[in-house]
C-alpha positions in Angstrom: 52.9 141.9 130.5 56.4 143.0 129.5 58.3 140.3 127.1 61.0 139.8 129.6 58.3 138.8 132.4 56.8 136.4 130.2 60.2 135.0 129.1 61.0 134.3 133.0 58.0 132.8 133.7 58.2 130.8 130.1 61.5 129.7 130.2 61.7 129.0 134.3 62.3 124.9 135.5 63.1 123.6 139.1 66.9 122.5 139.2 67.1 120.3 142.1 69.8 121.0 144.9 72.7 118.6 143.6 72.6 120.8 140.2 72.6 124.3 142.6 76.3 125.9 143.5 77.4 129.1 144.8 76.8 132.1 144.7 73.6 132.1 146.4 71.4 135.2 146.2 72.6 138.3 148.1 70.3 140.3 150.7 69.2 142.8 148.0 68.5 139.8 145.6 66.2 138.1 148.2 64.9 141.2 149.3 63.4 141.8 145.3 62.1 138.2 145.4 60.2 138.5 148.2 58.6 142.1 147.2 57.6 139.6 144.1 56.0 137.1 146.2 54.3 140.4 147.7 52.9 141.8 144.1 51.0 138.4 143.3 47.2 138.0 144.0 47.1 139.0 147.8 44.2 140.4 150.3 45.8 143.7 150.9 47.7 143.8 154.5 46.8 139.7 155.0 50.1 138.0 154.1 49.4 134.1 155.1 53.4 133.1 154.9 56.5 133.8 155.6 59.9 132.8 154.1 62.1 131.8 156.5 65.7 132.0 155.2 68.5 128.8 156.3 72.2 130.0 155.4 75.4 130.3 157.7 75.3 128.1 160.7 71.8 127.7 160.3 72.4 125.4 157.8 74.2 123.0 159.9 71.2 123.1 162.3 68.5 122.0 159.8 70.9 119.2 158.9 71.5 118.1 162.5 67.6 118.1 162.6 67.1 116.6 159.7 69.4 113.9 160.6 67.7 112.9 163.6 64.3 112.5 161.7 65.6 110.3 159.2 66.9 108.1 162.7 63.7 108.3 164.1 62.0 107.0 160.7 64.5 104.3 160.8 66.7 105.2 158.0 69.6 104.2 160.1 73.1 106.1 159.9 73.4 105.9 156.2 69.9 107.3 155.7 70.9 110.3 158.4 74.0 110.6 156.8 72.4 111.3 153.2 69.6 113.8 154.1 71.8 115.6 156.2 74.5 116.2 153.0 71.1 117.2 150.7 70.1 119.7 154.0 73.5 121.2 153.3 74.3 121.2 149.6 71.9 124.7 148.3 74.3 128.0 149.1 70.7 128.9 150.0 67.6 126.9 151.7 63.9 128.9 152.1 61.4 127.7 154.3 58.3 128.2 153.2 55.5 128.6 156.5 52.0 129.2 156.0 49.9 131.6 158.4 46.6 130.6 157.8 44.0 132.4 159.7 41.2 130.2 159.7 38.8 132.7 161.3 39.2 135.8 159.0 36.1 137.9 158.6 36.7 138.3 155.2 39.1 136.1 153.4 38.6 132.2 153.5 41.0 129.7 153.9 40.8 128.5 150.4 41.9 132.6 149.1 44.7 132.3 151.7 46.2 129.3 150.7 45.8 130.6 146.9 47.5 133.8 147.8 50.6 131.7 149.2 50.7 129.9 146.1 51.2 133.3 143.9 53.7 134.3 146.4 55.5 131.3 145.5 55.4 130.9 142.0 56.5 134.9 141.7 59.5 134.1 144.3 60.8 131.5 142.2 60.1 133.2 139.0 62.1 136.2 140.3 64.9 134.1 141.6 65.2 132.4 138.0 64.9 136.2 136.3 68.2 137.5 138.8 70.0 134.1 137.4 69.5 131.8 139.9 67.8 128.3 139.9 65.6 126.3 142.4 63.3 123.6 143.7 60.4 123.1 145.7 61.0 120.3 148.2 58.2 119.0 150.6 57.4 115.4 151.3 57.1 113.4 154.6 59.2 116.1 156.4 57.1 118.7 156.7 54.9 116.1 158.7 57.4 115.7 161.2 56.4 116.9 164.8 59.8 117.9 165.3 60.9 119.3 162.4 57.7 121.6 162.1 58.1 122.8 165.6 61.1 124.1 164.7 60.3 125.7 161.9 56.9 127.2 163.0 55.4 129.0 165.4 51.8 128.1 166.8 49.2 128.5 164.2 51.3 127.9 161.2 52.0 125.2 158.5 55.2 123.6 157.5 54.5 124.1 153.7 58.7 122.6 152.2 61.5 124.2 151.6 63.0 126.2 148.4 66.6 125.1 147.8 68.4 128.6 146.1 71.3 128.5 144.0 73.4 128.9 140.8 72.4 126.3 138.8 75.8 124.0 137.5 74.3 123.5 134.3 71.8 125.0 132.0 68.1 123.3 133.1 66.4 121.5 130.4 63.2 120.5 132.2 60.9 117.9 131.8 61.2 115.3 129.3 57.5 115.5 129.1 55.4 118.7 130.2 51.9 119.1 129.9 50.7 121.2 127.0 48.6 124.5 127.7 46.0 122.2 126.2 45.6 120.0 128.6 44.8 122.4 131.4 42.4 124.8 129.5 39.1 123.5 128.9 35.9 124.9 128.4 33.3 124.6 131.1 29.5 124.2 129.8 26.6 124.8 132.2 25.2 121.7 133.6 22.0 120.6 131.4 18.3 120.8 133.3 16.8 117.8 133.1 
C-alpha cells in the first residue's frame, strides 16, 4: 500500500456535522470517492448500494421530513425544530441505501452487506484524503416508515446518512480508541474431546 493511503486511512476520524463548514465537495471530488467505494472488496458488476446525494433544495426537504418524524415521535416543536437545523447544517448530506439481493445465485447476503461496508469505509477515507471531514449517522431514523420510503425504493435498506464537509477544526478523535490489540487475536482449533 502507498504511504499516503495508509496515512489517510491512519490518521482519518469522524467530525460530526456541527464541526463541518463549507466548502462541501465538488462533483469531481464526489465523483473520486465514489470510484473508491467502487475499488473495495466487491462481487464484480453486483454493487448492493447506492449513495444518494442531499444538497441544494434537497436539503430543505430532508429537513421538512425529518421534522415531521421528530412530531410524530413526540419530540414536540422544539424537538422538530432541532433535528431539522442538524438536517441542514453539513454543506453536504449522503444517504447511504443498501440493495440487498437476497436471492443471488452466487453471493450471499452476508458478502453483500460486507461489500457495502468496504464501499463505505473507502468513501470516507477518500473524502478525508481530498480534505474534507465526516460522520456516519444512523439511529432510530432510518427505522422510520416514512422517512425510508422516501429515501428508498422497493427492495432496499435505509442504512444512515454521511454528513460531508470542511471540518472547522482539526479532529482529534477519541479520547479512548481501541488498540490494534484488542481486535487481533489468534484463533486455535477447537480441542476433540
Amino acid at each position: 500500500m502507498h504511504p499516503s493511503s495508509l496515512d489517510a486511512l491512519l490518521t482519518r476520524y469522524s467530525v460530526g456535522p456541527k464541526y463541518l463548514v463549507e466548502p462541501g465537495p465538488s462533483d469531481a471530488q464526489l465523483a473520486l470517492m465514489a470510484e473508491a467505494a467502487l475499488r473495495a472488496p466487491d462481487h464484480a458488476e453486483l454493487v448492493p448500494y447506492r449513495f444518494k446525494l442531499v444538497r441544494g433544495a434537497a436539503k430543505e426537504g430532508m429537513a421538512a421530513l425529518f421534522a415531521d418524524a421528530a412530531r410524530a415521535a413526540g419530540k414536540g416543536e422544539e424537538g422538530a425544530a432541532l433535528d431539522a437545523e442538524r438536517a441542514l447544517k453539513p454543506p453536504l448530506t449522503v444517504a447511504v441505501v443498501a440493495r440487498i439481493d437476497l436471492g443471488h445465485p452466487q453471493v450471499p447476503a452476508h458478502e453483500q452487506w460486507a461489500a457495502l461496508g468496504g464501499a463505505l469505509a473507502s468513501f470516507m477515507t477518500a473524502a478525508h484524503a481530498l480534505g474534507f471531514g465526516g460522520k456516519m449517522l444512523s439511529g432510530a431514523k432510518v427505522r422510520n416508515p416514512q422517512i425510508s420510503a422516501a429515501f428508498c425504493e422497493p427492495g432496499e435498506t435505509l442504512v444512515g446518512w454521511i454528513a460531508l464537509g470542511t471540518p472547522a477544526r482539526t479532529p482529534t478523535g477519541p479520547s479512548r480508541k481501541p488498540a490494534a490489540a484488542d481486535v487481533l487475536v489468534d484463533w486455535h482449533p477447537p480441542c476433540k474431546a
